[in-house]
C-alpha distance (Angstrom), angle and dihedral (degrees) to the residues before:
residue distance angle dihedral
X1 . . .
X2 3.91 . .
X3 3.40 126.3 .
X4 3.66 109.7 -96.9
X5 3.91 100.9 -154.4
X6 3.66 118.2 107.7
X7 3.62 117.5 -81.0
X8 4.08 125.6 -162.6
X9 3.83 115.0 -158.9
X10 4.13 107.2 -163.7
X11 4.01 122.5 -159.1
X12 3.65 139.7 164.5
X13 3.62 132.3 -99.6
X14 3.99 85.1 -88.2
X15 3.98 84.2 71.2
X16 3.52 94.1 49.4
X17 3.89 95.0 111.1
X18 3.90 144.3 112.0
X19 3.76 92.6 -116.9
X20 3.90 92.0 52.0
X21 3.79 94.5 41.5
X22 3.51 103.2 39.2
X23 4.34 89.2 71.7
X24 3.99 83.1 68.0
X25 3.88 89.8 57.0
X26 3.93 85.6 68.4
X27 3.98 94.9 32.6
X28 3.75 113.4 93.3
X29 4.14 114.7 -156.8
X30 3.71 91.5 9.3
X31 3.95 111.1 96.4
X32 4.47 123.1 -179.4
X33 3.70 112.6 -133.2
X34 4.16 99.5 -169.4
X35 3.24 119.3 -170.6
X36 4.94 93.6 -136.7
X37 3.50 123.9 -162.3
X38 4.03 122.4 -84.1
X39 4.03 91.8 -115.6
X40 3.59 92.5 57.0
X41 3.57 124.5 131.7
X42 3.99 122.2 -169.0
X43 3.74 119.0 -151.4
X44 4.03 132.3 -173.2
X45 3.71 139.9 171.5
X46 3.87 114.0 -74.8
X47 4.24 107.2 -106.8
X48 3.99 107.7 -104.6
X49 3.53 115.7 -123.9
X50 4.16 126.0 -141.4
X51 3.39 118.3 -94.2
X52 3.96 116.7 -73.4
X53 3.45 92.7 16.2
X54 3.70 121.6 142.3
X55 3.41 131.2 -154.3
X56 4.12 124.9 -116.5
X57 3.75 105.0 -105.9
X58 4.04 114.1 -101.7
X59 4.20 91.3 -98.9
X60 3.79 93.6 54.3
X61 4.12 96.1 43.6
């Protein structure tokens, strides 16, 4: 049986990718901390909002 205390695997910027990161989706107790390149940008789906729903207008967000 594995050792259920946390674990933290670190890597360069070189490891930095889906196909490296993607193995600690399915891991459990073992986390990446990877080091990405300054002129990164992160992206991710927008948050859906319930039915009806508006939005707070741009001066009061």
């Amino acid at each position: 049986m594995r050792n259920s205390k946390p674990k933290v695997v670190v890597a360069d910027s070189l490891y930095g990718n889906h196909f490296f990161l993607t193995i600690f989706q399915m891991l459990k107790n073992t986390f990446a901390l990877v080091r990405l390149r300054s002129n990164l940008t992160f992206f991710e789906q927008p948050l859906t909002r319930a039915k009806g729903k508006k939005a707070l207008p741009v001066n009061m967000a």
